[in-house]
C-alpha positions in Angstrom: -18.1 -18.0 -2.7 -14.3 -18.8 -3.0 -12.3 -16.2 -1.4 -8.9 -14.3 -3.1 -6.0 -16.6 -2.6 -3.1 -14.9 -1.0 0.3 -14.4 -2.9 2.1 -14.3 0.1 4.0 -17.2 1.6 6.1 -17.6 4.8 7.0 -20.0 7.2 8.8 -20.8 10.6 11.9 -22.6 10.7 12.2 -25.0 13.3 15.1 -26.6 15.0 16.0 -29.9 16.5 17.2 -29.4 19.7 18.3 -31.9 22.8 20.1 -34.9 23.0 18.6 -38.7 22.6 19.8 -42.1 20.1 20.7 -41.9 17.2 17.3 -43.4 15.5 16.0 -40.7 17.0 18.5 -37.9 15.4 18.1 -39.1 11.9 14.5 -39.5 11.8 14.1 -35.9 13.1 16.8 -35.4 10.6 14.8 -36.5 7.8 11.4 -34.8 8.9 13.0 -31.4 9.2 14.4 -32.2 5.1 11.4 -33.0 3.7 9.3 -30.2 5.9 12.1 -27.6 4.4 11.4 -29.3 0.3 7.4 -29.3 1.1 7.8 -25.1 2.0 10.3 -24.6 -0.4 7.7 -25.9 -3.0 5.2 -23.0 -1.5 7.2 -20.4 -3.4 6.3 -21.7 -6.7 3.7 -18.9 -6.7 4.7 -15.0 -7.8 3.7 -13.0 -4.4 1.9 -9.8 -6.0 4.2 -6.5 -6.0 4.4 -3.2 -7.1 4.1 -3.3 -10.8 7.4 -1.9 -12.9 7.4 -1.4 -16.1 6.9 -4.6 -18.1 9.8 -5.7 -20.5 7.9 -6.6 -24.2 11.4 -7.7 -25.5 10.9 -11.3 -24.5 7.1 -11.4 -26.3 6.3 -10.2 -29.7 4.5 -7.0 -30.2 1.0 -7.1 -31.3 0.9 -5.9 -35.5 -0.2 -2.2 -35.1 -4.0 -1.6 -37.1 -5.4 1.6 -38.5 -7.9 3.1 -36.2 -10.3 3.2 -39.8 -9.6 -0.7 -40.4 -10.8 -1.5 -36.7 -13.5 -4.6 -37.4 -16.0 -6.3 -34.6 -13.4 -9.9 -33.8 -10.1 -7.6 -33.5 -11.1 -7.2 -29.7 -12.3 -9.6 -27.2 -16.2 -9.8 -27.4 -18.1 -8.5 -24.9 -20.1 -11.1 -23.0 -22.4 -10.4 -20.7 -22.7 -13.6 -17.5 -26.1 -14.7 -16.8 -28.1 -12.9 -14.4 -26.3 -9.8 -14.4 -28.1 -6.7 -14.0 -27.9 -3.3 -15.6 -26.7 -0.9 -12.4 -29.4 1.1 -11.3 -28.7 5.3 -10.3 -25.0 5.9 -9.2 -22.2 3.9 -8.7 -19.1 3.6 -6.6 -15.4 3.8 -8.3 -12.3 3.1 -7.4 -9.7 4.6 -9.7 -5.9 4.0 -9.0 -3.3 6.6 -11.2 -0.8 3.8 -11.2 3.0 4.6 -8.9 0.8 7.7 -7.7 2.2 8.3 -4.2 4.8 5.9 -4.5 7.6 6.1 -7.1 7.9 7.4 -10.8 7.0 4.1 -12.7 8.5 3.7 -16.4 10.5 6.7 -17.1 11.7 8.4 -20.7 15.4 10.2 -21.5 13.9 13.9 -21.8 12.5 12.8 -17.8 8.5 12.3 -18.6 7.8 10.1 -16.0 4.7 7.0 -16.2 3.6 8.0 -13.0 2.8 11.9 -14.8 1.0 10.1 -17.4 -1.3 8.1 -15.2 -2.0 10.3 -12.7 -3.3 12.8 -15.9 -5.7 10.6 -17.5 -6.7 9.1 -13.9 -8.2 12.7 -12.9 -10.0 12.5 -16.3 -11.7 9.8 -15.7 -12.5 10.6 -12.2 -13.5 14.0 -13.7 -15.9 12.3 -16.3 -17.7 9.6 -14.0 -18.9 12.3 -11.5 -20.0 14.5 -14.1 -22.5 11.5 -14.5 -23.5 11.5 -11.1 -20.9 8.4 -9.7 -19.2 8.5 -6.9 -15.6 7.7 -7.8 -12.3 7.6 -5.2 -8.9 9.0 -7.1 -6.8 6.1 -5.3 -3.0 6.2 -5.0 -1.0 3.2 -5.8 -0.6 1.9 -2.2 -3.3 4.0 -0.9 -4.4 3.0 2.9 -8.3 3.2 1.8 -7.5 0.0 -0.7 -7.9 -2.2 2.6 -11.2 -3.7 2.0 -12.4 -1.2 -0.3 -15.6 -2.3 -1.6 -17.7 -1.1 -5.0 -18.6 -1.5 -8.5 -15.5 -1.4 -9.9 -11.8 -0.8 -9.0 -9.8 -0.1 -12.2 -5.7 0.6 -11.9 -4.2 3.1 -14.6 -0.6 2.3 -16.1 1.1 2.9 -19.1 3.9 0.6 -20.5 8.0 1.5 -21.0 9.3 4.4 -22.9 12.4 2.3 -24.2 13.0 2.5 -28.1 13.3 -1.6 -28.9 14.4 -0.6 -32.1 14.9 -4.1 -33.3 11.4 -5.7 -32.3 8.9 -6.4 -35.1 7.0 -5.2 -35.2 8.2 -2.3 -32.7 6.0 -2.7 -29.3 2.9 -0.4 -29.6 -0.8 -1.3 -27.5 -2.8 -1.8 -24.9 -3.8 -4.6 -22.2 -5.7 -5.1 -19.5 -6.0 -7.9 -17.0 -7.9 -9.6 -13.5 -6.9 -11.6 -10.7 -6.4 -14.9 -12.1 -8.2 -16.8 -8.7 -11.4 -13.7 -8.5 -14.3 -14.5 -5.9 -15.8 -12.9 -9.0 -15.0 -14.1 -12.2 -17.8 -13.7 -14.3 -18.0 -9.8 -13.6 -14.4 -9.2 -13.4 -14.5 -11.1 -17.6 -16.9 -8.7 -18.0 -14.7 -5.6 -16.9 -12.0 -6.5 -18.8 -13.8 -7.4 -22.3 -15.5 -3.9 -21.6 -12.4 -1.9 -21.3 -10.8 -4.1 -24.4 -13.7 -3.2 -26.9 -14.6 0.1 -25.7 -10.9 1.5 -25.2 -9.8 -0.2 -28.4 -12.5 1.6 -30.4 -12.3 5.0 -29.0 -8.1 4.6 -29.4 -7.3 3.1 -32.3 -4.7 0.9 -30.5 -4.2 -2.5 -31.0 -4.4 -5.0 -28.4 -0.7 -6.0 -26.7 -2.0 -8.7 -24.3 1.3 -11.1 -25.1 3.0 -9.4 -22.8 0.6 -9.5 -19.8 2.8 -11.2 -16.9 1.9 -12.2 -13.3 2.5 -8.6 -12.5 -0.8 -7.9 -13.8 -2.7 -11.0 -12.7 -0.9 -11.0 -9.3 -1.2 -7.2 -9.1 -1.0 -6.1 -5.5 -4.6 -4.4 -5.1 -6.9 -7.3 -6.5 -5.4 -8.8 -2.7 -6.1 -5.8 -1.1 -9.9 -4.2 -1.8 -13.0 -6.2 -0.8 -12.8 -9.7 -3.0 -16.4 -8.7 -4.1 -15.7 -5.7 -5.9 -14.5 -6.7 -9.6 -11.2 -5.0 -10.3 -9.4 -4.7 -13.5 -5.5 -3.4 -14.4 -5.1 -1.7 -17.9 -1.9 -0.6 -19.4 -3.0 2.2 -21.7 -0.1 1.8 -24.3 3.8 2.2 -24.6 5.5 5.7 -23.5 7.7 5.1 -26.6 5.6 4.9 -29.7 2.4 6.0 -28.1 3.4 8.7 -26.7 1.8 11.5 -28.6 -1.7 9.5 -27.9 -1.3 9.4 -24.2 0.1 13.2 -23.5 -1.2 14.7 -26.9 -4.8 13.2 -26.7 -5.0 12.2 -22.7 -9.2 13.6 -23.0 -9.4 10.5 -25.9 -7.3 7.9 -23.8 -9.4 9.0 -20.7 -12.6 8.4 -22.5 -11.8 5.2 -24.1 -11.5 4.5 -20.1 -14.7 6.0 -19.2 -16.4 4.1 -22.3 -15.3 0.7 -20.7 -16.1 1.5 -17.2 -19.8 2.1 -18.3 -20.2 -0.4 -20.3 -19.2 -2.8 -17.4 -21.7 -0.9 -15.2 -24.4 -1.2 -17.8 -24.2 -4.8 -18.0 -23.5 -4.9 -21.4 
């Protein structure tokens, strides 16, 4: 099984020290040049980092859909891979309220901070998976018991900026969700994320915003972190700005849509 490639890059600089002829000096000259181009080209790669609030200016929204107009096609089917296996009795998941422990996220000009927002609907969902008898872990963003962490499912919480954009069209309104782009796990990790499309998608309303998914997302910090055989999926719920009143008015419905996609990923269907 291929293992999680690392984000991070580094490197030792070496010298040249010493005296000898000049052949000598200028082909150790041009070794240390094209050792210092071969590392530079190592960078090419976005090391995973703490994920701030993702700009949408620079993609176009997705057009926003009536919750009553919502049609099977609109969201990402759900496939299930060959030879999985419905879950039998309880499962074990990680649920990370996104900045949690570590800073206030995307923040709004009356001071309603994302981190607020995640860590809400986070305890929700952890709330509604052990009322079915799972084990689940309420995580915090860099929480030591990521190292390894190994289960069904890790799934990060996150909602997107709370800045106006008054001159996008349409104005940025949605929800995305993404995996590690190099997964030990592909096939379940697809699985996750078509889940939480389709399930959170229906019980929202919202339409999909996956344009603006960036390497933050698919490089985000914890798919490095937990056990590469636990599937692990990031999801930002929807925009502090025009979907607000869904995410603080109706957390219960954003928290289910959650719950809907974890268990249909644990269900195997």
């Amino acid at each position: 099984m291929a293992g999680r490639k690392s984000g991070h890059a580094s490197y030792v600089q070496r010298g040249v020290g010493g005296a000898g002829p000049t052949i000598t000096r200028v082909i150790v000259l041009i070794t240390c040049v094209a050792a210092i181009h071969a590392v530079a080209q190592g960078f090419e790669e976005p090391p995973p980092a703490p994920v701030p609030a993702i700009d949408p200016t620079a993609v176009p929204a997705a057009p926003a859909v009536d919750p009553d107009d919502r049609v099977a096609g609109e969201l990402p089917e759900v496939e299930e891979p060959e030879g999985t296996e419905p879950r039998q009795g309880p499962a074990r998941v990680g649920i990370i309220a996104g900045h949690w422990g570590y800073d206030s996220g995307a923040a709004c000009p009356d001071g309603l901070e994302e981190v607020q927002v995640n860590l809400d609907v986070a305890q929700r969902v952890v709330q509604s998976l052990r009322a079915l008898g799972h084990t689940v872990d309420l995580l915090e963003e860099f929480d030591p018991r990521l190292t390894g962490y190994s289960g069904d499912a890790v799934v990060s919480i996150h909602a997107d900026s709370c800045q106006p954009f008054p001159e996008a069209t349409p104005p940025p309104t949605g929800f995305k969700v993404a995996s590690l782009v190099d997964s030990a796990v592909p096939e379940e990790e697809r699985l996750l994320v078509s889940c939480l499309y389709r399930e959170y998608g229906a019980r929202t309303g919202l339409p999909t915003h996956d344009t603006s998914i960036t390497g933050h997302m698919t490089y985000y910090h914890a798919f490095y972190q937990i056990d590469e055989g636990t599937p692990a999926a990031i999801i930002e719920m929807g925009f502090l700005w025009l979907d607000r009143e869904l995410l603080t008015g109706r957390a219960d419905l954003v928290a289910q849509g959650i719950v809907d996609g974890i268990l249909c990923f644990l269900g195997g269907h």
